[in-house]
C-alpha positions, 0 to 999 in steps of 0.5 A: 534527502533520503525521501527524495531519492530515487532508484532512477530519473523517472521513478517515484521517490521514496516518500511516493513509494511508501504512499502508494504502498499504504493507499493500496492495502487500504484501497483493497481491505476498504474497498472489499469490505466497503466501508469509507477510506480514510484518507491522507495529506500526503505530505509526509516530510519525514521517516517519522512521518512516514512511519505513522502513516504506515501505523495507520494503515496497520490499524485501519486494516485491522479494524476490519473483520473477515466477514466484512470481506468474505464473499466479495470476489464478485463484487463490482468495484468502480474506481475513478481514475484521472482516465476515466472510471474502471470496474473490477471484480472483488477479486481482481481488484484484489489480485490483478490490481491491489496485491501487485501494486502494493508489492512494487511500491513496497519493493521500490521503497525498500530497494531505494532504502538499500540502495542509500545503506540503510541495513534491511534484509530479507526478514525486515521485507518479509516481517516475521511468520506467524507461529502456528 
């Protein structure tokens, strides 16, 4: 099955990499803007499922004004992790560890995806760009 499949043995599959990708835009714009996260089953069994799970990251993100975030690069953010708890700035929550994340995950479900022969290119990852 398609959301099981991994691009190696150790990797998370598809299904994991979609999740993480989605809780990392939502860990950066929900933390920044400090307001409650929603949250997930995380049982998604199905592209479908998958997709609506995507839709509402979309939506929950944006739901949240710019101003909510503006002037949070200072802002300390405490994440518990099952290691123990981490403090970050705003800003690098946001960079050294949010944007990173996310572009891995999003990266692995899509090289998973070309891998199985779904038909994805550069402009499927890259969406489309805004007109000015």
């Amino acid at each position: 099955m398609l959301l099981n499949t991994r691009l190696f043995p150790d990797m998370f599959p598809l299904a994991r990499q979609v999740r993480a990708a989605t809780d990392h835009a939502i860990n950066a714009c929900g933390r920044l803007a400090g307001v409650e996260l929603p949250t997930f089953a995380n049982t998604e069994a199905s592209i479908p499922e998958l997709e609506e799970r995507v839709a509402k990251t979309i939506e929950f993100i944006k739901a949240i004004k710019p101003a909510q975030i503006d002037g949070s690069e200072d802002k300390e953010i405490t994440m518990k992790f099952a290691s123990g708890e981490r403090k970050f700035s705003g800003q690098s929550l946001l960079l050294n560890f949010c944007l990173p994340n996310f572009y891995f995950h999003a990266t692995t479900a899509y090289d998973i995806l070309r891998q199985s022969g779904v038909e994805l290119g550069k402009r499927d990852f890259m969406g489309t760009p805004p007109q000015l």
